[in-house]
N, CA, C and O atoms as a Maestro MAE file, in Angstrom:
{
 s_m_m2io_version
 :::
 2.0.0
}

f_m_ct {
 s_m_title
 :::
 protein
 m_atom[272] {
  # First column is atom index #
  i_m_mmod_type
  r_m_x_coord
  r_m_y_coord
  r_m_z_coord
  i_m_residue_number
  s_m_chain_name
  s_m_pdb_residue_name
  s_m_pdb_atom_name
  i_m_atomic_number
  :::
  1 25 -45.928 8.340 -77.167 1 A "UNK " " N  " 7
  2 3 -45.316 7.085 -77.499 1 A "UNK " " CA " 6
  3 2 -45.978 5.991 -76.687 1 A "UNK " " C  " 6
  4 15 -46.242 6.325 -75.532 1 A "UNK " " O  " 8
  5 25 -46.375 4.486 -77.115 2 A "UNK " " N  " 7
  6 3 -46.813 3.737 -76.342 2 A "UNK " " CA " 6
  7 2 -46.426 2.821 -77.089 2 A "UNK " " C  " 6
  8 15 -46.333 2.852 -78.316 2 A "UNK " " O  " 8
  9 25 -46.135 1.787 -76.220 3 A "UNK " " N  " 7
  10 3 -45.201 0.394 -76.555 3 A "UNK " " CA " 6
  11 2 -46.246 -1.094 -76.397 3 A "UNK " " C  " 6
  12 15 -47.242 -1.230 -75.687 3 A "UNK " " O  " 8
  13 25 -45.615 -2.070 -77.312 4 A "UNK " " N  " 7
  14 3 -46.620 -3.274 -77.464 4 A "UNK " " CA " 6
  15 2 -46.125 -4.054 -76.754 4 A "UNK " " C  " 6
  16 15 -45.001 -4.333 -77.174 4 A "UNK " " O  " 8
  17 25 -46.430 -4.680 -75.685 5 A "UNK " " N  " 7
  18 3 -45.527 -5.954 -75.050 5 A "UNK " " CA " 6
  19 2 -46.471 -6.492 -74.036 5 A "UNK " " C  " 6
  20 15 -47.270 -5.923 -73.293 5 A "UNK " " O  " 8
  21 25 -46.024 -8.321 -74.286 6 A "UNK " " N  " 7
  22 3 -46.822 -9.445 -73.576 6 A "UNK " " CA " 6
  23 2 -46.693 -9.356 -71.992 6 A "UNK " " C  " 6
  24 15 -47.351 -10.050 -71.217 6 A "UNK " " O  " 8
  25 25 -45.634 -8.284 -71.576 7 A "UNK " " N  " 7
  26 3 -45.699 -8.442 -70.164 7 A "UNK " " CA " 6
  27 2 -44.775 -6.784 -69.887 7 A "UNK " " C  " 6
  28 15 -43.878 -6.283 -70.565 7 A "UNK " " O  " 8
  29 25 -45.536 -6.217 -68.465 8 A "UNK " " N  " 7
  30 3 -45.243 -4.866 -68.146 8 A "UNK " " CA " 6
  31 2 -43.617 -5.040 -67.882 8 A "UNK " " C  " 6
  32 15 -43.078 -6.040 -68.355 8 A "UNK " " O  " 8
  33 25 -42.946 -4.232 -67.249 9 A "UNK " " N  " 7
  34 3 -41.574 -3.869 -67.068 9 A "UNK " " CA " 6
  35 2 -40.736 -2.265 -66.903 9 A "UNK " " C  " 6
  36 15 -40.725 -1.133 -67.387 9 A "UNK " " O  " 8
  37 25 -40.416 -2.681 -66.391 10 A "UNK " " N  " 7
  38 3 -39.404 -1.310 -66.024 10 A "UNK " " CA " 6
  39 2 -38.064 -1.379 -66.402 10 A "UNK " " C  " 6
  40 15 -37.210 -0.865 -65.681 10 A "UNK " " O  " 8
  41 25 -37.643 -2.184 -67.870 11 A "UNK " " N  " 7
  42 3 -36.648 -1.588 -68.525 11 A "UNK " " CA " 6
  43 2 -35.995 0.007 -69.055 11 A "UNK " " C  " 6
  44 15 -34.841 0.430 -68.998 11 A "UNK " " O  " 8
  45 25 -37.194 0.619 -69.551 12 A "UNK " " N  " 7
  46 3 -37.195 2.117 -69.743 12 A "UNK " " CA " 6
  47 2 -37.595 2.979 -68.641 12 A "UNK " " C  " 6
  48 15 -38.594 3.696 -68.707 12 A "UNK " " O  " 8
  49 25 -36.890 2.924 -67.710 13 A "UNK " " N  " 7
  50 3 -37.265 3.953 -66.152 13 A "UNK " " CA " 6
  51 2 -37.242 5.109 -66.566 13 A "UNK " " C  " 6
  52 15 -38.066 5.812 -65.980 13 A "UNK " " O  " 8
  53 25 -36.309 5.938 -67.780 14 A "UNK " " N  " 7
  54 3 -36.219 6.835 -67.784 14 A "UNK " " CA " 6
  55 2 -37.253 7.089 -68.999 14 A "UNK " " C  " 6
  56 15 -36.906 8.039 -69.701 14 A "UNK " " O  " 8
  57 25 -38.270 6.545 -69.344 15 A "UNK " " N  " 7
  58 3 -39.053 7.010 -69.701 15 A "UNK " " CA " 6
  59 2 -40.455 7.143 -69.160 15 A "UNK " " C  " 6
  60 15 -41.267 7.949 -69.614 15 A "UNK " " O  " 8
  61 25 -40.712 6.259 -68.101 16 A "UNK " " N  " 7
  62 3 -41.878 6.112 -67.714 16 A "UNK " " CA " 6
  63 2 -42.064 7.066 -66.407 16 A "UNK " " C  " 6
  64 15 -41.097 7.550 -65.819 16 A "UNK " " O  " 8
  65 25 -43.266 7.256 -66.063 17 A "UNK " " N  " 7
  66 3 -43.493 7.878 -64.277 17 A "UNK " " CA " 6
  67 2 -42.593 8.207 -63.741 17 A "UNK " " C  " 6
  68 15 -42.037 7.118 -63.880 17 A "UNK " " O  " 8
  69 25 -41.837 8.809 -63.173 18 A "UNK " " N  " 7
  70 3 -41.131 9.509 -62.503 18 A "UNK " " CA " 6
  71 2 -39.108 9.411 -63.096 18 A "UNK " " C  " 6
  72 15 -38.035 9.311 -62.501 18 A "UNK " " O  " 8
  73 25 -39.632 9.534 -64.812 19 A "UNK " " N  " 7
  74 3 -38.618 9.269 -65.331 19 A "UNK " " CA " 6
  75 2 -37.529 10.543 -65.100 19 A "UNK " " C  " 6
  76 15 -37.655 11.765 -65.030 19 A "UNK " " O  " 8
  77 25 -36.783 9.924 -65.046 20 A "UNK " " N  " 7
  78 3 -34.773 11.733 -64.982 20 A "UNK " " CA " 6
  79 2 -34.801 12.369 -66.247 20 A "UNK " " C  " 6
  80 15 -34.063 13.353 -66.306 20 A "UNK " " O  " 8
  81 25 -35.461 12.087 -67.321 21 A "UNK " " N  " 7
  82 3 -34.951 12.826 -68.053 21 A "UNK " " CA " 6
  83 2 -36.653 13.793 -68.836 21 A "UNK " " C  " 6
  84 15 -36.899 14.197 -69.972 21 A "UNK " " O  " 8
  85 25 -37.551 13.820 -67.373 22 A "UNK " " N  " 7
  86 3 -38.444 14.571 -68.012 22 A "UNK " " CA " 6
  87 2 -38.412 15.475 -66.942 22 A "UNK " " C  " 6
  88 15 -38.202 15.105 -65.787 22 A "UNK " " O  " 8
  89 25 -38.686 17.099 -67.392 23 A "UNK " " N  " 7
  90 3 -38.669 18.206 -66.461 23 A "UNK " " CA " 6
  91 2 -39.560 17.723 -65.426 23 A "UNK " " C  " 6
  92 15 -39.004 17.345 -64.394 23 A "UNK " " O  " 8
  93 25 -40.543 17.668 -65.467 24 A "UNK " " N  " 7
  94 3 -42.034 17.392 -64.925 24 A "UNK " " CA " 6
  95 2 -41.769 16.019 -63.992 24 A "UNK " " C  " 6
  96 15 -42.195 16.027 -62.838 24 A "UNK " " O  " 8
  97 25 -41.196 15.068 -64.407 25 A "UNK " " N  " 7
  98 3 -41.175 13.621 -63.833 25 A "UNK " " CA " 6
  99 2 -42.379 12.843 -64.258 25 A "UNK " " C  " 6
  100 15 -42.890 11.802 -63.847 25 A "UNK " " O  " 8
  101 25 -42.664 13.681 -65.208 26 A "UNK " " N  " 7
  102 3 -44.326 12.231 -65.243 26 A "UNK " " CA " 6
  103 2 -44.154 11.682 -66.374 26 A "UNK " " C  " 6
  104 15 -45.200 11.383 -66.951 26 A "UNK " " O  " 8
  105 25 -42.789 11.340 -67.121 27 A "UNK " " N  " 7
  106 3 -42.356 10.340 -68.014 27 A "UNK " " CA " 6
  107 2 -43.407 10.533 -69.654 27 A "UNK " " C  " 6
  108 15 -43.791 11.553 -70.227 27 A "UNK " " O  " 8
  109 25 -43.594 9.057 -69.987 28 A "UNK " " N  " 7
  110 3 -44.003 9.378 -71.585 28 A "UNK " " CA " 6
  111 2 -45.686 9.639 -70.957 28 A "UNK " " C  " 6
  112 15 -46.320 9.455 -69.918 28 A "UNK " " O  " 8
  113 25 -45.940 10.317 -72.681 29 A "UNK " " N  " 7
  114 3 -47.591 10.657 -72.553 29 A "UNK " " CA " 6
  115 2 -48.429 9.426 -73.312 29 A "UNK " " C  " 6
  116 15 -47.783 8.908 -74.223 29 A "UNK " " O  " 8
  117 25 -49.297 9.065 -73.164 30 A "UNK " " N  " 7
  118 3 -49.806 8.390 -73.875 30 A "UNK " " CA " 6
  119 2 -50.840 8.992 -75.128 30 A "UNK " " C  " 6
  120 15 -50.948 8.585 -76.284 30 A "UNK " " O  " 8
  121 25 -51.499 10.035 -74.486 31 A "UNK " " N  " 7
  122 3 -51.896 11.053 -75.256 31 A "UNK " " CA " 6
  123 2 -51.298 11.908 -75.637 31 A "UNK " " C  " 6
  124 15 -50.641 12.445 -74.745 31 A "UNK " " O  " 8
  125 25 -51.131 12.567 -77.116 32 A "UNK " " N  " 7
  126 3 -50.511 13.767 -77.577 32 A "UNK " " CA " 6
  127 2 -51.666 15.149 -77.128 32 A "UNK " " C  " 6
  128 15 -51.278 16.246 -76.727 32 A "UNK " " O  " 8
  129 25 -52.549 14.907 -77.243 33 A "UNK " " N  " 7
  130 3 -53.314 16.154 -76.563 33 A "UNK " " CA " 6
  131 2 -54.992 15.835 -76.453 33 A "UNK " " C  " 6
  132 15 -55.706 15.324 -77.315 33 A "UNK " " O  " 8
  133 25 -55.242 16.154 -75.549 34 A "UNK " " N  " 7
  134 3 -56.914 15.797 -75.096 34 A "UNK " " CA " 6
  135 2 -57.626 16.800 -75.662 34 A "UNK " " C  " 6
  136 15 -57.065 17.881 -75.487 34 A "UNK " " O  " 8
  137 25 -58.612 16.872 -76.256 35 A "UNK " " N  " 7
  138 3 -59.237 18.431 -77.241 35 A "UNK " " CA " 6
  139 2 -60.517 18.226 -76.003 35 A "UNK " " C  " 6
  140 15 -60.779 19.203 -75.301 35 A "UNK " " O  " 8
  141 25 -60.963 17.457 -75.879 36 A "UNK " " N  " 7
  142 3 -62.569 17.422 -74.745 36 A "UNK " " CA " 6
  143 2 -62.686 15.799 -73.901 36 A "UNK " " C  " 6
  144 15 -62.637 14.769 -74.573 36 A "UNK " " O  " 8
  145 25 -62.783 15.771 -72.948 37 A "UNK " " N  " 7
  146 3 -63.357 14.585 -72.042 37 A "UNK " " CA " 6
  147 2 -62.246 14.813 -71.107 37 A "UNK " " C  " 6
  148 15 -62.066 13.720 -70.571 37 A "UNK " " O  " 8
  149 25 -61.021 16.050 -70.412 38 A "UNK " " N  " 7
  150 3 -60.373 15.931 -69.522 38 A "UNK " " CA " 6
  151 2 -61.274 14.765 -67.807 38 A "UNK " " C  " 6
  152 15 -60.799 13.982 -66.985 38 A "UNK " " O  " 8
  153 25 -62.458 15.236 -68.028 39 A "UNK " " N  " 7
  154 3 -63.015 14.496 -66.661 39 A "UNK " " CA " 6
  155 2 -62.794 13.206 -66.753 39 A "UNK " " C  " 6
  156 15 -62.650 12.516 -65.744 39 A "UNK " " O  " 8
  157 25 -62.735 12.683 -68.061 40 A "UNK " " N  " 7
  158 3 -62.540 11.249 -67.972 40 A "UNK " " CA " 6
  159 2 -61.070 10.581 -67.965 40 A "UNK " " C  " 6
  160 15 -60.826 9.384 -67.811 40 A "UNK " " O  " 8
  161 25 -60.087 11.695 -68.179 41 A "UNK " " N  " 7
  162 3 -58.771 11.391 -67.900 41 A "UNK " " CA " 6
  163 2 -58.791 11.335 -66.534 41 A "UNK " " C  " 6
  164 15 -58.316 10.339 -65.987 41 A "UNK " " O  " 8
  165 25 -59.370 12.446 -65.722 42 A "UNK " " N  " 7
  166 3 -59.108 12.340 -64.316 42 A "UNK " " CA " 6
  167 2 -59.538 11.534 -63.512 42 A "UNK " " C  " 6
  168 15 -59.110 11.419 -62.363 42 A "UNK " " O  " 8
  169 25 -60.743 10.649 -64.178 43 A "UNK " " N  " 7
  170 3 -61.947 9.788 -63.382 43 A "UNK " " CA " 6
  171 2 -60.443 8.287 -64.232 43 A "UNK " " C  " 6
  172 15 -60.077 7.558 -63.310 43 A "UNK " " O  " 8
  173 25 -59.956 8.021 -65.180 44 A "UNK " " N  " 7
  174 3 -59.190 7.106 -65.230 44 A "UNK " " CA " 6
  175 2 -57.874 6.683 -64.282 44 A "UNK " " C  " 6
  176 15 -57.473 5.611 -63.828 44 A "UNK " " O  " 8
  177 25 -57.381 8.140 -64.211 45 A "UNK " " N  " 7
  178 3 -56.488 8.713 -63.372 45 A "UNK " " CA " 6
  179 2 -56.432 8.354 -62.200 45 A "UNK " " C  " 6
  180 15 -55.298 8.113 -61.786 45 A "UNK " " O  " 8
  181 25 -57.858 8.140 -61.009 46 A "UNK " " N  " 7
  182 3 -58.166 8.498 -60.129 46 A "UNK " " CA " 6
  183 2 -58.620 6.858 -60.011 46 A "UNK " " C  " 6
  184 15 -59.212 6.496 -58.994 46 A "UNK " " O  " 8
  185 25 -58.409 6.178 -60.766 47 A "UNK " " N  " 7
  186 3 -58.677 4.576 -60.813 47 A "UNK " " CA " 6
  187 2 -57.334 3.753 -59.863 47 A "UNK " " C  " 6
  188 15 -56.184 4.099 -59.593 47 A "UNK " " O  " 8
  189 25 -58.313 2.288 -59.486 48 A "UNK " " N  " 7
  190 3 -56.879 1.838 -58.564 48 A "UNK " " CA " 6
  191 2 -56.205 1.051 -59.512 48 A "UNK " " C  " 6
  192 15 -56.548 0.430 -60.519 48 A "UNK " " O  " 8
  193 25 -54.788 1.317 -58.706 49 A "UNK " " N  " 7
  194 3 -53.585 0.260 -59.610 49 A "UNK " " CA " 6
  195 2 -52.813 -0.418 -58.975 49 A "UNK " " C  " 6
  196 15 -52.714 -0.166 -57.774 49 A "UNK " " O  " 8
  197 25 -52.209 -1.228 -59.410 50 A "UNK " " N  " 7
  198 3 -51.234 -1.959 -58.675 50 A "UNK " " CA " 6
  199 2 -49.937 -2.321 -59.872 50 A "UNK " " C  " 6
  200 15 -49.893 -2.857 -60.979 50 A "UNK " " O  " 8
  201 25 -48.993 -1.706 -58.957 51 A "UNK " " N  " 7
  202 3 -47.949 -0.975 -59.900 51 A "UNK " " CA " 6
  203 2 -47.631 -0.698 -60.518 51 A "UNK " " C  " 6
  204 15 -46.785 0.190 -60.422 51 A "UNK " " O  " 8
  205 25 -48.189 -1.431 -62.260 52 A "UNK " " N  " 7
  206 3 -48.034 -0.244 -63.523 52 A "UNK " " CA " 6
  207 2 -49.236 -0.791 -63.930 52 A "UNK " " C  " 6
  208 15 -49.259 -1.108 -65.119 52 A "UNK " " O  " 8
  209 25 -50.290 -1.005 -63.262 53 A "UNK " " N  " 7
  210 3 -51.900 -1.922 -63.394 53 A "UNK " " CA " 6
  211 2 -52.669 -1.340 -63.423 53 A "UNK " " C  " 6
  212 15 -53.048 -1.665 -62.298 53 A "UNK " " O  " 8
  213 25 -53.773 -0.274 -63.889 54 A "UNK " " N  " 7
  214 3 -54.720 -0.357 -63.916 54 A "UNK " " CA " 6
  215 2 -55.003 -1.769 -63.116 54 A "UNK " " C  " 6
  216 15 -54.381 -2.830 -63.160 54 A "UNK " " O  " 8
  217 25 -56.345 -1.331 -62.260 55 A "UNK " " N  " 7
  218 3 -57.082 -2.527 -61.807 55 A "UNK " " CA " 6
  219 2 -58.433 -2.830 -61.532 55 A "UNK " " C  " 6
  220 15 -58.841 -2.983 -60.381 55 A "UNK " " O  " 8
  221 25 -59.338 -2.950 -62.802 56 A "UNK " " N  " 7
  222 3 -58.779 -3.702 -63.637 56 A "UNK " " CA " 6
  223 2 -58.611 -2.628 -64.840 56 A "UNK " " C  " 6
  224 15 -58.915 -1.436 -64.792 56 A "UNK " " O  " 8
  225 25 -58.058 -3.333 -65.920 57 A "UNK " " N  " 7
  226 3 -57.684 -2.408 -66.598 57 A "UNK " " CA " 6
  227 2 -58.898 -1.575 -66.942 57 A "UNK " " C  " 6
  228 15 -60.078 -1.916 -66.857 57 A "UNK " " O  " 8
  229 25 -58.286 -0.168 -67.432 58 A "UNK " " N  " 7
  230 3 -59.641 0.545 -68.357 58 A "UNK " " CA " 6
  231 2 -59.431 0.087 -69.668 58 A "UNK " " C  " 6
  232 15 -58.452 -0.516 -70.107 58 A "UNK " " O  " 8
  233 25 -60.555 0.474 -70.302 59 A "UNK " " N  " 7
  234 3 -60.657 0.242 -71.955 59 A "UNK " " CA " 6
  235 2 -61.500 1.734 -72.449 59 A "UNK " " C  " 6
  236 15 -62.496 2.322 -72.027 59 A "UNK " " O  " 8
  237 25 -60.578 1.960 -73.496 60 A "UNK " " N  " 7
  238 3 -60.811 3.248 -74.042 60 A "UNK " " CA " 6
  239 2 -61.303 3.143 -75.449 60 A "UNK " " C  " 6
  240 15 -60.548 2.968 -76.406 60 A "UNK " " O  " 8
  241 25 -62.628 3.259 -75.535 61 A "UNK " " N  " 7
  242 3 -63.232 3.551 -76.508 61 A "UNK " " CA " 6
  243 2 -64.169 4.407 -77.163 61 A "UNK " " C  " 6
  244 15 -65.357 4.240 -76.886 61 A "UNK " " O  " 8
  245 25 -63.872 5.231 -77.925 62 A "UNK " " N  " 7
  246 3 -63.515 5.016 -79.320 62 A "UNK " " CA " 6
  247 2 -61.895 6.226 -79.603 62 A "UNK " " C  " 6
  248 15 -61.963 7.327 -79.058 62 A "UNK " " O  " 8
  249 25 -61.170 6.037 -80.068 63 A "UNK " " N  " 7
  250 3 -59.868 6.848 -79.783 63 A "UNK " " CA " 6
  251 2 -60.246 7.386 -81.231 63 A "UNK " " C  " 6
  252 15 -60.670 6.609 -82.086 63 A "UNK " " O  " 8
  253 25 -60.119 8.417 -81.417 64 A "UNK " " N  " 7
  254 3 -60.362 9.236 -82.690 64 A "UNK " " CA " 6
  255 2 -58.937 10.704 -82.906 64 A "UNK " " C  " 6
  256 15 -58.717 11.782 -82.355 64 A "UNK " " O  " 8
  257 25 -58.291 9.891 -84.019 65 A "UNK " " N  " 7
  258 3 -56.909 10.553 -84.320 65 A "UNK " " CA " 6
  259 2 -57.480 11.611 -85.229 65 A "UNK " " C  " 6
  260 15 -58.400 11.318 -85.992 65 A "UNK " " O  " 8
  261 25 -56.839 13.157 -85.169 66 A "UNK " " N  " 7
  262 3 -56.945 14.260 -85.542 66 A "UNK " " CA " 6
  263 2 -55.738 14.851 -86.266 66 A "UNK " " C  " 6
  264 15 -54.611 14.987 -85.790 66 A "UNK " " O  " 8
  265 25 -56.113 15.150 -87.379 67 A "UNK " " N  " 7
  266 3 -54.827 15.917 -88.484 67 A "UNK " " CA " 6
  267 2 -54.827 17.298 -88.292 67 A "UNK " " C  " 6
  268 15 -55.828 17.948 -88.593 67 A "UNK " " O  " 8
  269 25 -53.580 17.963 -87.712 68 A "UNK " " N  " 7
  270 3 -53.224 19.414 -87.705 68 A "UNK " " CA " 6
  271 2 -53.488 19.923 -89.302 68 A "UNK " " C  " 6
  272 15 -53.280 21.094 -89.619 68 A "UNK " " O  " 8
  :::
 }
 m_bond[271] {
  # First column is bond index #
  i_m_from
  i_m_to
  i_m_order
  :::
  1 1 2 1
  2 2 3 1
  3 3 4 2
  4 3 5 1
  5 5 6 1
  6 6 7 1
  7 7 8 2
  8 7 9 1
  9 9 10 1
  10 10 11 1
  11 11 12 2
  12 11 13 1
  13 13 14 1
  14 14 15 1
  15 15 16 2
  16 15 17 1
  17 17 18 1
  18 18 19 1
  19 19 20 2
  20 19 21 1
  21 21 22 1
  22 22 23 1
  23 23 24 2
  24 23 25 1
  25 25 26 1
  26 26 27 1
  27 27 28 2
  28 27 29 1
  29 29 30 1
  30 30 31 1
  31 31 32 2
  32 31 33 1
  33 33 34 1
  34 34 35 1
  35 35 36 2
  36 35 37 1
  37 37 38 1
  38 38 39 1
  39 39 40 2
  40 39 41 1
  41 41 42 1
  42 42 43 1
  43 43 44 2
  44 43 45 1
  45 45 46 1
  46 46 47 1
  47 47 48 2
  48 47 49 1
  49 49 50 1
  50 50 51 1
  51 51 52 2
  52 51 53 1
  53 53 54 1
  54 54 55 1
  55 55 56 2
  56 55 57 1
  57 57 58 1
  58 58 59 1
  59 59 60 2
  60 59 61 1
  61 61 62 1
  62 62 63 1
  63 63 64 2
  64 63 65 1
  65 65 66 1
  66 66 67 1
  67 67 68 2
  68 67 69 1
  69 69 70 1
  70 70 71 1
  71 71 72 2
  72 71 73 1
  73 73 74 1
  74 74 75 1
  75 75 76 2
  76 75 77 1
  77 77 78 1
  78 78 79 1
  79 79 80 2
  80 79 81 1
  81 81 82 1
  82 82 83 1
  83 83 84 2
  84 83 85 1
  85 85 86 1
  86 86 87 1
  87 87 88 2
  88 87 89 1
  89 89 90 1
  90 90 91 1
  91 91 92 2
  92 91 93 1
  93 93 94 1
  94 94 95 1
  95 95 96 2
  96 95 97 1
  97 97 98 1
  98 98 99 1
  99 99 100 2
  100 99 101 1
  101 101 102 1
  102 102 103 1
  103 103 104 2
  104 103 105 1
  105 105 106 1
  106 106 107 1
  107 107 108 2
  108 107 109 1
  109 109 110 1
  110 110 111 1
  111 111 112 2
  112 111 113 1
  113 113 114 1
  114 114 115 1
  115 115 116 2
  116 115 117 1
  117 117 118 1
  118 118 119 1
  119 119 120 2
  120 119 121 1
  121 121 122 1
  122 122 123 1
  123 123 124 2
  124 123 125 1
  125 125 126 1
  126 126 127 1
  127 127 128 2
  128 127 129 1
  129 129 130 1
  130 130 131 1
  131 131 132 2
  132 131 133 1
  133 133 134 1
  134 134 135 1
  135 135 136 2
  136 135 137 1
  137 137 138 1
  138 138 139 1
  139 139 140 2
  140 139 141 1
  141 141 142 1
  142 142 143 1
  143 143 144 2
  144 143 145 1
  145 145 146 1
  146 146 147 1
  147 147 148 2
  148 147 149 1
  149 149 150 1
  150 150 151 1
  151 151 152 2
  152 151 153 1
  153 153 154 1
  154 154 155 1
  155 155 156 2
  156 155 157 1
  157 157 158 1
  158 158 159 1
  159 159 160 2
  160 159 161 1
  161 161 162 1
  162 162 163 1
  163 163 164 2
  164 163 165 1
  165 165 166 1
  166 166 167 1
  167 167 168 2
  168 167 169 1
  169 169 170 1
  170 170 171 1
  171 171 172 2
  172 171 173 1
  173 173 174 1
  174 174 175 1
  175 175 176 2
  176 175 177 1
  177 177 178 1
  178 178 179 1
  179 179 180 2
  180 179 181 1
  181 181 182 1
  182 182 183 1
  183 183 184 2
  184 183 185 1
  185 185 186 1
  186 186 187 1
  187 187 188 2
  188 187 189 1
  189 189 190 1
  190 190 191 1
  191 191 192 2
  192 191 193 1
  193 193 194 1
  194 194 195 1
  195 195 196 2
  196 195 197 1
  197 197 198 1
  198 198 199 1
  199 199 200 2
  200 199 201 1
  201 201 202 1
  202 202 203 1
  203 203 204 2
  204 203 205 1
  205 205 206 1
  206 206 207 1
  207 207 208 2
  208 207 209 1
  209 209 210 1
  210 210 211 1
  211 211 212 2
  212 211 213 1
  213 213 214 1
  214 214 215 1
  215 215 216 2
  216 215 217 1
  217 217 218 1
  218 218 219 1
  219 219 220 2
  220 219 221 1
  221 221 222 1
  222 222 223 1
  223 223 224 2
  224 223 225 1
  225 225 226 1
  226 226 227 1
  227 227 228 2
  228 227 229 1
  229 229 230 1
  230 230 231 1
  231 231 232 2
  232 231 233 1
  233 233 234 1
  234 234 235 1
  235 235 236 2
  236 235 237 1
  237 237 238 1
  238 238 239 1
  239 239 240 2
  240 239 241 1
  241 241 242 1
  242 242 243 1
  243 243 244 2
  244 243 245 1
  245 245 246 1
  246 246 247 1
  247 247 248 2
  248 247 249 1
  249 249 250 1
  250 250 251 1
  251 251 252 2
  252 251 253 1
  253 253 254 1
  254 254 255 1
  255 255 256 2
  256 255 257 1
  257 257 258 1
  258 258 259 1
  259 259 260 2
  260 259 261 1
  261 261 262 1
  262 262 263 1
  263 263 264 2
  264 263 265 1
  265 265 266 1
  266 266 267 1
  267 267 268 2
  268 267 269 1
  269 269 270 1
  270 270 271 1
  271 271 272 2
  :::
 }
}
């Protein structure tokens, strides 16, 4: 699930990062499943932020959706 909005927020706590109502605590996914490039999740991952910031942001291109 990923949401459209002009400015970040922490209205939905319980969905995001260290949300209560996920076993895990690591809230919503943005990806439904990575098939190849995990290194580049971790090299995004491993990027600085400032509090729900990317900094500066990344840009992800080319996103290529897959039919079960």
């Amino acid at each position: 699930m990923s949401l459209i909005r002009t400015e970040l927020g922490d209205i939905n706590a319980e969905m995001t990062f260290g949300g209560r109502r996920n076993p895990d605590g690591q809230g919503i996914a943005v990806f439904d499943r990575v098939t190849k490039g995990m290194d580049v999740v971790h090299k995004i991952h491993a990027r600085p932020a400032q509090a729900q910031q990317l900094t500066p942001p990344a840009r992800i291109l080319p996103v290529q959706i897959l039919e079960d």
